[in-house]
Each structure stands twice: as C-alpha cells, then as structure tokens.
N, C-alpha and C positions, 0 to 999 in steps of 0.2 A: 504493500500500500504506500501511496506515497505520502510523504514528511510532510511537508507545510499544512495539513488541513486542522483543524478543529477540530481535538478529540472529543469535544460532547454534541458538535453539530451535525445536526441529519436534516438534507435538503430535503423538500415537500413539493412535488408538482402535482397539478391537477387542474382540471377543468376549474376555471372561476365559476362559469355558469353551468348547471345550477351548484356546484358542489362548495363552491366556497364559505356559505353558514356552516355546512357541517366538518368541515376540517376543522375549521377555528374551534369551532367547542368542543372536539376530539382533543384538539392541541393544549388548549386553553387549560382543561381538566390534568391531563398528563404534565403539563410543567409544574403543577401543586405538589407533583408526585415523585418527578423524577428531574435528576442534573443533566439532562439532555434537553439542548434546545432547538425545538422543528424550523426551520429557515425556509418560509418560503417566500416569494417575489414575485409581485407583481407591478405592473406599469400604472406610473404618476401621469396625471394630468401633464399631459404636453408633452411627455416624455419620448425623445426618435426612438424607433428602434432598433437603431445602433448603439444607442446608450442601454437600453435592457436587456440587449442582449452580452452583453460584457459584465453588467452587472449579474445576470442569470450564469455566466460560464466563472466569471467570479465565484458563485454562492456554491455551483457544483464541484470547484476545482480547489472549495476549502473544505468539503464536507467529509465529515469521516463513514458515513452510510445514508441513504438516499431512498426514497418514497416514491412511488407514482403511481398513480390511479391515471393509468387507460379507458376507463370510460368514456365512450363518446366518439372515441379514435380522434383527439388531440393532438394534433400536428406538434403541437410546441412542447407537451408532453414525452411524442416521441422522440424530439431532437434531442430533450437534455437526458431521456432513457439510455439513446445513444450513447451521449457524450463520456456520460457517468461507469455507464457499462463498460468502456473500452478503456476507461481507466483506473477499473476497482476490482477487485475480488469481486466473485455471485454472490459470497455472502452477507456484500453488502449494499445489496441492491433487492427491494422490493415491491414486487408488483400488486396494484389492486383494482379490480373491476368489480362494479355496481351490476349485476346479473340483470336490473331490468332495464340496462341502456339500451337505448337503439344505435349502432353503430352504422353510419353512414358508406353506402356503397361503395369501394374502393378506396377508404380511408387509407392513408400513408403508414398510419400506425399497426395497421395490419399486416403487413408484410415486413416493418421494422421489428414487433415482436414476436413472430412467428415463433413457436416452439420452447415460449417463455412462460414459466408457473405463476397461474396471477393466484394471487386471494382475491375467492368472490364476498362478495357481501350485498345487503338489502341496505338500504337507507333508514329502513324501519326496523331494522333487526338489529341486533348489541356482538353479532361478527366483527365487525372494522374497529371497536374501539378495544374491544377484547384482543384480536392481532396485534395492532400495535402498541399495545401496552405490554404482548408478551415482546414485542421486539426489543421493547424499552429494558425491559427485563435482563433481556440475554448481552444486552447493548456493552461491552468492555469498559465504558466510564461509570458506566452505572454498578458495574458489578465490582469495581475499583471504592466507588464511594460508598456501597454498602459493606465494604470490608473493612475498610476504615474507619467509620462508624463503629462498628462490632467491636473494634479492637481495642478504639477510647471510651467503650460503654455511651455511646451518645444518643438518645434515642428521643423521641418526642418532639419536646421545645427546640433541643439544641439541633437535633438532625434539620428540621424544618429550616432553623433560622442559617444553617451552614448551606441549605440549598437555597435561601433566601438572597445573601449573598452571590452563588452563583449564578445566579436570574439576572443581575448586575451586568454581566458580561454577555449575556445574550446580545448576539448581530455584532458584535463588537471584536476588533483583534485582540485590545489591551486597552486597559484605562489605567489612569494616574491615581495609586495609592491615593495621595490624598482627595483628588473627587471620590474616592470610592467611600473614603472613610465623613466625607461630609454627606453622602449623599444618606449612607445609613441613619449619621445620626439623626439626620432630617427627618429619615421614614419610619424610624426606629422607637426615639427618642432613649436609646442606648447609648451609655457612656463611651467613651474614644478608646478607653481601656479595655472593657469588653471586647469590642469589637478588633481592636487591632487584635487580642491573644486569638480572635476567632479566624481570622484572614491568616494568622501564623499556622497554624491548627492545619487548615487548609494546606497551605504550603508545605508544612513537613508531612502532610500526610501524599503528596505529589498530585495533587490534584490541584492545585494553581500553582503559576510561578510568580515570584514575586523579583523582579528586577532590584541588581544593585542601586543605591543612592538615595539623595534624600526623601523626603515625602511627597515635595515637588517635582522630583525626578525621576522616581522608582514608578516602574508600572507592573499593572498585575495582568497575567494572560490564562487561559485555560491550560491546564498540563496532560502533554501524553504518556 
C-alpha cells in the first residue's frame, strides 16, 4: 500500500442523487463510534471541473480504504473505483449496490466492474449500515485504537473524549498543536492540562504524531 495516505481515512463515493441523505446518517452515526473518518467530495457552487477532479484524485490518493456504491451505474463512481483499485490492495476497496436501482442501459460502470463482489442492500433494510460498521470494525486504525484503549484501561468518558479529539483532524493533513488545544478548550471547557496529557496519551500510544517545537510550531497528524 502506499505511504502518504491517511491511516484512518476511507474515501466514500456515490451517487448524490438520490443517495446522498442516506450516506450522511450512515456516516454521521459511525464517526460517534469509530476513529475513522469517511471523506467524501462533492462539487461547490461554481466549482470547474478540473478543480474537482484533483480534489477527488487528491481524497483517493490519501485514503487508506475506499467505499462505493455502484448504484445507478455512476460514471464518476466508476472512474475513482478505477482509480483506487489500480492502486490499492482488494482488500481495501469496497463495493455496494442498492438491489432496487434501475441501472441504465449500457452504463460505463458496467463493464468497468464487471466481475466485482458488490454488497447488496435495500435502503429500507439495516444491511448497509451493519456492512460498514463491520468494515469499521476490521479497519487496522481502528483495531490499533481499541488496543490501546485496553491497554490504558480507558473506557467510557475517556475513550469517547480521545476519539473526540481525533474528529479534530478529520479532512485535515495536520493542525497546529496549539489551535488544537484552543479549539478543545472552546468545545470542551476542559482544562489545557487535561487535554495536552490526553493529545500525549494519543501520541505515545502511535496513533497521532505530534511534530517537534513549540506550541506554535508543532503540529499534530494522524499516525500509521
């Protein structure tokens, strides 16, 4: 696999219409739950699309495992399927189709996934969110931060508030120790001491890194 991506990030494509309410509160649910954060992209107001598409091969070419829902036979679905696929391990790439799309006649995406194992699901069934919470599950960051967890006895409040923390860094490469640690106190109303022994905690357990220098200069990133 290769080096530069974001060990807790897994890109998400899918049709926006009509699928995009229900990813979001699939997603939304599971980041309460887990230190993996779902990246998905979509286009801004005005935005060319040469700029989305760099930001799209961007999101793909940071991500450590990748999502897509084939339903519809989505062209742009199948391009970053491609993209992703050609430079990751299968096992970290996952397919999912809605059983009662209608797939449009000679859709591009069909002959791009030909002979690729989707997960079906209903929209109205608890299949899709049950799959990818077991993905969540098996996910390598995840199963890093529940070992570390275990090891410090941290369970409850503290595990929460240590995945609280990593939410911080969602979409992001690295942020500056010190906005990290104003931002908490902001949202927190936690003392500076708390929190920095909690952001250390993190770091020696290798799950963030925390850059040499001072508080204005040290920044913190997600660790592989």
């Amino acid at each position: 696999m290769k080096s530069n991506y974001v060990p807790n990030r897994i890109f998400l494509g899918y049709p926006w219409n009509p699928y995009k309410p229900m990813w979001e509160a699939v997603v939304a649910d599971l980041h309460k739950q887990y230190p993996v954060h779902f990246l998905a992209i979509g286009r801004e107001q005005g935005q060319p699309a040469g700029q989305l598409l760099l930001k799209v091969m961007k999101g793909l070419d940071s991500s450590s495992a990748a999502i897509f829902d084939a339903s519809t036979g989505n062209a742009n679905v199948s391009l970053e399927y491609g993209f992703f696929r050609a430079t990751r391990d299968e096992d970290n790439v996952f397919l999912f189709l809605d059983e009662d799309a209608k797939v449009p006649s000679g859709s591009p995406i069909i002959s791009d996934l030909a002979g690729s194992i989707a997960n079906k699901y209903r929209p109205t069934d608890n299949r899709l969110k049950g799959i990818v919470k077991a993905i969540c599950e098996q996910h390598s960051y995840v199963k890093r931060f529940n070992k570390f967890c275990r090891q410090r006895k941290y369970g409850g409040g503290t595990k929460r508030f240590l995945l609280r923390i990593i939410r911080h860094l969602d979409g992001r490469d690295s942020i500056l120790r010190r906005e990290l640690i104003d931002d908490l106190i902001h949202e927190t109303k936690k003392d500076e001491k708390y929190l920095t022994q909690r952001i250390k905690d993190l770091h020696e357990g290798g799950l963030i890194t925390i850059t040499r220098g001072n508080e204005y200069s040290s920044r913190i990133h997600i660790s592989g």
